[in-house]
SENU-504479 format. One record per residue (C-alpha): residue in three letters; x, y, z. Coordinates in steps of 0.1 Angstrom, whole numbers, padded with zeros to 4 digits, always signed. Example, Ala and Ser with C-alpha at 12.3 -4.5 7.8 and 13.67 -1.06 7.14 Angstrom:
! SENU-504479
ALA+0123-0045+0078
SER+0137-0011+0071
//
This chain:
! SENU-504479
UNK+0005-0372+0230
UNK-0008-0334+0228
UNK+0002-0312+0202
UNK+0016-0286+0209
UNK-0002-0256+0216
UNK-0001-0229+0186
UNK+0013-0193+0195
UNK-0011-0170+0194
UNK-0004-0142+0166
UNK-0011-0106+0176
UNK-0040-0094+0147
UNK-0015-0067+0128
UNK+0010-0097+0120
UNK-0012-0119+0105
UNK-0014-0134+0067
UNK-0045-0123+0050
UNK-0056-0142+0022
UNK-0076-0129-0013
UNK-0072-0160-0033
UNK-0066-0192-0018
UNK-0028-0203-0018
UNK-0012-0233-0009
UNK+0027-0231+0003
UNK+0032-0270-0003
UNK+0025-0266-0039
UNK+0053-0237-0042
UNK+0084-0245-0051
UNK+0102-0213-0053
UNK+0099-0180-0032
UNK+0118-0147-0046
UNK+0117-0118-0026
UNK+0122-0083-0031
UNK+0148-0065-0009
UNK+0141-0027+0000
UNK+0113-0025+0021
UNK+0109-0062+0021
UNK+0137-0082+0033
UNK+0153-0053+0045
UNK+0129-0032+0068
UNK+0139+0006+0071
UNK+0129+0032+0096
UNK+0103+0051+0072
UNK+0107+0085+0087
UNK+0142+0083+0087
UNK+0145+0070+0050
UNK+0120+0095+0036
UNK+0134+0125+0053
UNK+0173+0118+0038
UNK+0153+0110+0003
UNK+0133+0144+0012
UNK+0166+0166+0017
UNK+0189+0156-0006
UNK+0158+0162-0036
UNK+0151+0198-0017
UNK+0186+0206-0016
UNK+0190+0199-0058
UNK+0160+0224-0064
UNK+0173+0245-0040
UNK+0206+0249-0061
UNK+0181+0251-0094
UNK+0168+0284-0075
UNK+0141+0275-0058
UNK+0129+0292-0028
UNK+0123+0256-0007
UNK+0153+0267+0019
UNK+0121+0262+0048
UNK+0105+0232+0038
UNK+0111+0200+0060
UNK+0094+0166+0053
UNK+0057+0162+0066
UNK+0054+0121+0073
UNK+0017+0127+0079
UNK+0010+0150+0048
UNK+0014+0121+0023
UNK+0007+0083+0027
UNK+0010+0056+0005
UNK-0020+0049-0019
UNK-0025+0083-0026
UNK-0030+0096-0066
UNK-0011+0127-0079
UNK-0033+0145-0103
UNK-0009+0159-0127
UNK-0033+0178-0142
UNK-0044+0202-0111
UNK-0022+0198-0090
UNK-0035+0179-0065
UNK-0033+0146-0041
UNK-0064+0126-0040
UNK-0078+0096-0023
UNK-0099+0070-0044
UNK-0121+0045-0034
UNK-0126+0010-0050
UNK-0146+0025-0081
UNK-0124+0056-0088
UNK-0146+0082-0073
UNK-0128+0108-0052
UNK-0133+0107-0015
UNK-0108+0132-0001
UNK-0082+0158-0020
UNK-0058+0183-0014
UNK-0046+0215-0032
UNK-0009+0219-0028
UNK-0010+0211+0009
UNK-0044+0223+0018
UNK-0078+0203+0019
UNK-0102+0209-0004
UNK-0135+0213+0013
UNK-0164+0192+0001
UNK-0177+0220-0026
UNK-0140+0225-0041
UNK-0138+0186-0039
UNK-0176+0182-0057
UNK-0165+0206-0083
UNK-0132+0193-0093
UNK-0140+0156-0095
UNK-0179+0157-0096
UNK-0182+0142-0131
UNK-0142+0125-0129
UNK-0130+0090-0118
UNK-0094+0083-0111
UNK-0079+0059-0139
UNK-0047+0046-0135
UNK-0040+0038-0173
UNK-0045+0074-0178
UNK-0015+0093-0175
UNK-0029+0116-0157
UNK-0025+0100-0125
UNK+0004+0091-0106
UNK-0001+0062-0083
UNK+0018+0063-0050
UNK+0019+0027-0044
UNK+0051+0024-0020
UNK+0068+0037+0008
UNK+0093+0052-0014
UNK+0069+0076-0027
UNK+0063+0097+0004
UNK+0087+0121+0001
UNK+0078+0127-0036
UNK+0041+0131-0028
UNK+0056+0155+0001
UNK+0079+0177-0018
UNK+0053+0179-0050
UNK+0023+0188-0027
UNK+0047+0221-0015
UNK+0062+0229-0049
UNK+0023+0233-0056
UNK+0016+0256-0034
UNK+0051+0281-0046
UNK+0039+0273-0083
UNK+0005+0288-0073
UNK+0024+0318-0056
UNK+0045+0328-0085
UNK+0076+0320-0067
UNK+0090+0294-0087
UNK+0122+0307-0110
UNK+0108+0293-0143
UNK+0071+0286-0153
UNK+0055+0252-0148
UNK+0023+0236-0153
UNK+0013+0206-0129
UNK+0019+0183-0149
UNK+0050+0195-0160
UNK+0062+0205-0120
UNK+0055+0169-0112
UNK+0076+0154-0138
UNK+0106+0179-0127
UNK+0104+0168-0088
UNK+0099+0135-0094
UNK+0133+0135-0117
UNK+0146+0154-0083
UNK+0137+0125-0062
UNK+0145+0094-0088
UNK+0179+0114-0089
UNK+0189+0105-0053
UNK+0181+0068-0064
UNK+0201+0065-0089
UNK+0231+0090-0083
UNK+0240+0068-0051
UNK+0245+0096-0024
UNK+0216+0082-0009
UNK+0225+0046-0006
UNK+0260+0054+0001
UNK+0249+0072+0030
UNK+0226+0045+0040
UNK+0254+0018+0036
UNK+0280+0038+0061
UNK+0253+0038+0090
UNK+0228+0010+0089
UNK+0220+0009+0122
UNK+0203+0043+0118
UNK+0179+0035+0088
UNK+0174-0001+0092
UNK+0148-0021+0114
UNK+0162-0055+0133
UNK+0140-0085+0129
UNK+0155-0115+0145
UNK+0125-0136+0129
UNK+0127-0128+0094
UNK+0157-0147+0093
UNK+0145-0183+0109
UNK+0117-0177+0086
UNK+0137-0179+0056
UNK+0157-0209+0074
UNK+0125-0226+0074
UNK+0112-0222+0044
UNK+0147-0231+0027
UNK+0147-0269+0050
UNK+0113-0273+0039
UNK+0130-0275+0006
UNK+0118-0239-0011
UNK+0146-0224-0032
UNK+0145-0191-0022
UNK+0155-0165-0047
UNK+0162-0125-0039
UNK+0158-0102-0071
UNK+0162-0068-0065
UNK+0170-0035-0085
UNK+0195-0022-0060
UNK+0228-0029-0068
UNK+0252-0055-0058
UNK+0275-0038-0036
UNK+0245-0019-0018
UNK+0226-0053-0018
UNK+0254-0071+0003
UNK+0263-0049+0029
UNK+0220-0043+0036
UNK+0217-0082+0037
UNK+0247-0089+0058
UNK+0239-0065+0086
UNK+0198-0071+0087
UNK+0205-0113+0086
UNK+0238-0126+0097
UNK+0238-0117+0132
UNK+0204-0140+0134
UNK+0215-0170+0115
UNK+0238-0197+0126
UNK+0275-0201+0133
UNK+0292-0200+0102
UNK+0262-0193+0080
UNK+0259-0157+0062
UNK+0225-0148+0042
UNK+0239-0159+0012
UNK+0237-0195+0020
UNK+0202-0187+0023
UNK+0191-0180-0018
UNK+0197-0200-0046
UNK+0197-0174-0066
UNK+0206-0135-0057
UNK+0196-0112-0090
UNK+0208-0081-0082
UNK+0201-0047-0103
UNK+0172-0063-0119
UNK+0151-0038-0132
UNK+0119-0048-0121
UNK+0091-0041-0137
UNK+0110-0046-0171
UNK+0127-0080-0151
UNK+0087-0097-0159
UNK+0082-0086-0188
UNK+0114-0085-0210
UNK+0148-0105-0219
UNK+0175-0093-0209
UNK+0210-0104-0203
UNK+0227-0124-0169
UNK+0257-0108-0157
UNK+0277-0130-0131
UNK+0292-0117-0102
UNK+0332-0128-0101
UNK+0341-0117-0069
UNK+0329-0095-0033
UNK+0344-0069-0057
UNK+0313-0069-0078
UNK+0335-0078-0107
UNK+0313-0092-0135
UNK+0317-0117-0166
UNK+0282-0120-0190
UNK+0267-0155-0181
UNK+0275-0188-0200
UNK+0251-0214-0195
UNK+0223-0217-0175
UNK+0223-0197-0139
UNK+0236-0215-0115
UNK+0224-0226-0078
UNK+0243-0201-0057
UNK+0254-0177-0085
UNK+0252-0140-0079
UNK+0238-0120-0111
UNK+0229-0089-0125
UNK+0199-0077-0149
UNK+0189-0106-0168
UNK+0147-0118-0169
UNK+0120-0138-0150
UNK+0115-0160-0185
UNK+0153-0174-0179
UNK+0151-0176-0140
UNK+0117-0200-0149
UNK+0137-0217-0178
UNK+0165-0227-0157
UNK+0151-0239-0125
UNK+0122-0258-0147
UNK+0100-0241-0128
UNK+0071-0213-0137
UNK+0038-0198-0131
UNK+0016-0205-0096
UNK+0048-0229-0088
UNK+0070-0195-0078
UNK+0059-0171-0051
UNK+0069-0131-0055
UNK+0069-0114-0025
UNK+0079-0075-0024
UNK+0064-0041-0015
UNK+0058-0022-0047
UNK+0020-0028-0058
UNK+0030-0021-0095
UNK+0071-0030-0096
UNK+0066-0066-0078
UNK+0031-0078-0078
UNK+0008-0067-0100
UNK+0038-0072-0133
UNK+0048-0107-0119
UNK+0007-0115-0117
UNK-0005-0101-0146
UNK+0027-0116-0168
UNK+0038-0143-0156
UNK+0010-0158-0132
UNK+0036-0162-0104
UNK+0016-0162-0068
UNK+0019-0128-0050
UNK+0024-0118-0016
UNK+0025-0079-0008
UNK+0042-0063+0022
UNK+0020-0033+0037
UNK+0042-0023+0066
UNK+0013+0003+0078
UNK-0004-0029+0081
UNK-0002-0032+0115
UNK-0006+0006+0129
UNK-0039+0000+0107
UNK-0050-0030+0128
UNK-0041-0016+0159
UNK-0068+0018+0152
UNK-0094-0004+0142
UNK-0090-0020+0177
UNK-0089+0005+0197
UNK-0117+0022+0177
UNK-0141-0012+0177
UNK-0160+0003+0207
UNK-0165+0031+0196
UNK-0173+0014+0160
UNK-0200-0011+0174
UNK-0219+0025+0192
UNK-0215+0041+0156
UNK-0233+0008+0137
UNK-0261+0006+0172
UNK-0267+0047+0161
UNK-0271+0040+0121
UNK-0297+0016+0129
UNK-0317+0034+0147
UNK-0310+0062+0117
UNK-0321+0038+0090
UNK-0352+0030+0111
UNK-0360+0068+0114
UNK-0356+0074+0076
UNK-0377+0048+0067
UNK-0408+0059+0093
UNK-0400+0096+0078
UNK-0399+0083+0042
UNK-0435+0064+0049
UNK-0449+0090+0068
UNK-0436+0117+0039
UNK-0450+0093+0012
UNK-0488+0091+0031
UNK-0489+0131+0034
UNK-0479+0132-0007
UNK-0508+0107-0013
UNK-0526+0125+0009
UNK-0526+0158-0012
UNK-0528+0145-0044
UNK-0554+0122-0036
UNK-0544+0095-0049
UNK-0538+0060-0035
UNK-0554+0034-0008
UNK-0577+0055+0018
UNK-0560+0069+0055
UNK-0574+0075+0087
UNK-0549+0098+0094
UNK-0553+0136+0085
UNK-0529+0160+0071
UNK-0520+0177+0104
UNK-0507+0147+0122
UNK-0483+0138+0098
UNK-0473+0170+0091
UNK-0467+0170+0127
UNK-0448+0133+0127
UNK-0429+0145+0101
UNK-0414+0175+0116
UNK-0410+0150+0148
UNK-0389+0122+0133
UNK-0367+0152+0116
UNK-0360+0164+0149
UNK-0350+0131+0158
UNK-0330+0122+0128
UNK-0312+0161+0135
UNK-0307+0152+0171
UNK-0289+0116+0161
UNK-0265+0130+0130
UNK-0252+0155+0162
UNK-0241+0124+0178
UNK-0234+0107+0148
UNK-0213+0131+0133
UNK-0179+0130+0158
UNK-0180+0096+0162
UNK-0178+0088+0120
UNK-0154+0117+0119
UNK-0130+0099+0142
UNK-0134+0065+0122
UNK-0124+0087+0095
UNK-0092+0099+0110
UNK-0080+0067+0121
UNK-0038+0064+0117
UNK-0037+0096+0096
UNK-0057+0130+0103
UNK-0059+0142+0065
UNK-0063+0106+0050
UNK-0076+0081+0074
UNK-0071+0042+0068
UNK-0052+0030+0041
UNK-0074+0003+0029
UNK-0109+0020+0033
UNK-0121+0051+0018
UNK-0151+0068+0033
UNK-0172+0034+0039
UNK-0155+0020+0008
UNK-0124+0001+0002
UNK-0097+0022-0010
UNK-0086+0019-0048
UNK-0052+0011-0033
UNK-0069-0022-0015
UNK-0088-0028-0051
UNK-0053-0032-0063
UNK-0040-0053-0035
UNK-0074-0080-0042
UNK-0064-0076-0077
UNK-0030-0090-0080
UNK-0019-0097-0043
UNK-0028-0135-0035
UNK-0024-0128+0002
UNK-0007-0098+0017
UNK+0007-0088+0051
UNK+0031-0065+0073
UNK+0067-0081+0070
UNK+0085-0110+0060
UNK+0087-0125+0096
UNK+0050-0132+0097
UNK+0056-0159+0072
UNK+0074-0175+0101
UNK+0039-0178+0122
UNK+0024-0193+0095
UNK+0051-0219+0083
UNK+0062-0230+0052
UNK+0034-0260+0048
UNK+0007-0233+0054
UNK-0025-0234+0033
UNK-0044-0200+0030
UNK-0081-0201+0022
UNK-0094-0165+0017
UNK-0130-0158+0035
UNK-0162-0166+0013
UNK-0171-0134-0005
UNK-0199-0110+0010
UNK-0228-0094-0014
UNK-0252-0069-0006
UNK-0281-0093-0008
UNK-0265-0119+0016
UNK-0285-0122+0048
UNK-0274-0107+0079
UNK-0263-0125+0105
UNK-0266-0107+0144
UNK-0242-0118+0173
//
């Protein structure tokens, strides 16, 4: 009998592998929720996140009654430099490939100067890492404060470093005050995104015998009524997302959640009453706070048998990695937007790489014929035929040629530049380099991709094998 034939996956909801991970060997999966299990409209999000933070200066005196949220001004992977006031984009090594002042470009001698001799370290606190969607509107909002701190308009005086610290207390405020989830929880349908599949992929992965496990720092309340309305119109009769987790941790404090103890609270009732824990947790239970240390005692599981899987590079995967050696998975929603440009730009790509050869060729027939007219002058060196005037003559030639192919060059690089985002380009690349936000992401994310649902494709007996590293040195293989 045939097998059946496998569904092709379009390329943006794929599962991309850094280090090789086999689902049969885990045991657990935990999810995060926000931006995870629970997919929101970004713009949407960002702008209420945006307002409400504006609004609070504005009644602080600040003169921000014009400014609306840019979505394309800010993207996620970006660096706050506390210190100058700017937003920069890193590659792999720290160096600084693009940067803005308040909310203008710096141009390539502004950009040279300011970061000529400096690399971008993220245990200095210097730099703020914007490593998740819910950083947008902070980068957003800090980027234009820059520019009225520059101005003199502000009521009080600030330096950077200083400014950042009071708009990002602005921004954590709407977080934690709960006007913004409140406002989120009386209209879901506005804020959140439907995917039918991301619940039969957790249904799945649960009858394949996974306990599944959904820790989260929202709160219980906030956490219920955002999991009812994204998953029980897609399971079952009868069946509600709860029946779906072992476990549901709720206000959990992550990144302190991996790294400290802290004490279980149970939840009573759909009241959010709460008792402190006695005894171990308990298959089903609903908790608050607590640690990843008793979650692994309990379940007698740990390590590369669990799974994380969340959406903050530093909150959920890089702490749960670094601490506890669970298996990561990240979520980059831009993931597929950024699969999608490359696409669509692979034409246009595969002229670019035919034109750079031909470049390369040029410089190196310039670089001989530059090195024979030195050799030539000094007198030094093995004996030519070839007199001073003709390659003086081929050298002014191949510059010609070399000035004639960066003309055509030039637009055609600048568009691969621009890809998704005008200002910043690609998320994962930087110039010709990997950006430091995709460093991060082969750091501490065993495989990574665009939502939850594309799990599904791959199913819960997968085995992920990432791609054989590539050197500089390795030979070069032509289609």
């Amino acid at each position: 009998m045939l097998s059946p034939a496998i569904p092709a996956v379009p390329p943006g909801r794929g599962v991309f592998c850094n280090r090789t991970l086999n689902l049969r060997s885990v045991r657990a999966i935990g999810y995060d929720m926000d931006y995870t299990l629970v997919d929101y409209r970004v713009d949407a999000f960002e702008r209420m996140v945006y307002a409400q933070a504006r609004d609070r200066l504005a009644s602080e005196g600040w003169p921000v009654g014009g400014f609306e949220f840019d979505g394309q001004m800010v993207t996620r992977g970006l660096v706050i430099d506390t210190e100058l006031g700017n937003l920069v984009k890193a590659n792999r090594f720290g160096f600084v490939k693009r940067a803005m002042h308040g909310t203008r470009m710096l141009d390539f001698a502004e950009q040279r100067e300011a970061y000529g001799q400096v690399l971008v370290d993220l245990s200095d606190s210097r730099w703020v890492f914007l490593n998740t969607l819910f950083s947008l509107s902070e980068g957003c909002l800090f980027a234009q404060a820059v520019d009225l701190l520059d101005r003199g308009a502000l009521p009080r005086p600030f330096d950077y470093s200083s400014l950042y610290r009071h708009v990002r207390a602005g921004v954590d405020a709407q977080h934690m005050e709960g006007h913004l989830k409140a406002e989120i929880a009386a209209a879901p349908e506005r804020y959140v995104v439907q995917d039918p599949e991301a619940a039969l992929a957790l249904l799945d992965q649960k009858a394949a015998g996974k306990k599944l496990l959904l820790i989260t720092n929202s709160e219980w309340s906030f956490t219920a009524k955002m999991m009812a309305h994204t998953y029980d119109r897609h399971l079952p009769t009868g069946m509600t997302w709860r029946h779906l987790f072992d476990l549901v941790i709720a206000a959990a404090r992550k990144p302190a959640f991996f790294t400290e103890q802290g004490p279980f609270f149970e939840v009573v009732d759909e009241a959010g009453l709460l008792r402190p824990m006695a005894g171990p947790l308990r298959i089903g239970g609903i908790y608050l706070g607590g640690s990843a240390a008793q979650v692994e005692k309990d379940l007698g599981i740990s390590g590369d048998e669990i799974l994380y899987v969340g959406d903050h590079m530093f909150g959920d995967v890089h702490v749960s990695k670094r601490t506890l050696r669970w298996r990561t998975a990240l979520v980059l929603r831009e993931l597929e937007a950024e699969v999608s440009a490359l696409e669509a730009y692979r034409p246009t790509e595969l002229r670019l790489m035919s034109l750079m050869r031909e470049k390369e060729a040029l410089e190196a027939r310039l670089s001989r014929a530059r090195l024979a007219l030195q050799r030539l002058h000094t007198g030094y060196g093995p004996a030519t035929r070839i007199d001073a005037a003709t390659l003086e003559a081929r050298v002014y030639d191949l510059r010609g040629q070399l000035l004639a192919l960066d003309a055509e060059i030039g637009p055609l690089a600048q568009a691969g530049g621009e890809l998704t985002n005008a200002r910043w380009g690609l998320l994962t690349r930087a110039g010709n380099d990997k950006s430091h936000l995709t460093r991060q992401i082969e750091r501490y994310a065993d495989i990574y991709t665009s939502r939850v649902s594309n799990l599904l494709h791959a199913t819960p007996f997968a085995y992920f094998r990432s791609p054989r590293g590539s050197l500089p040195h390795d030979p070069a293989f032509q289609d």
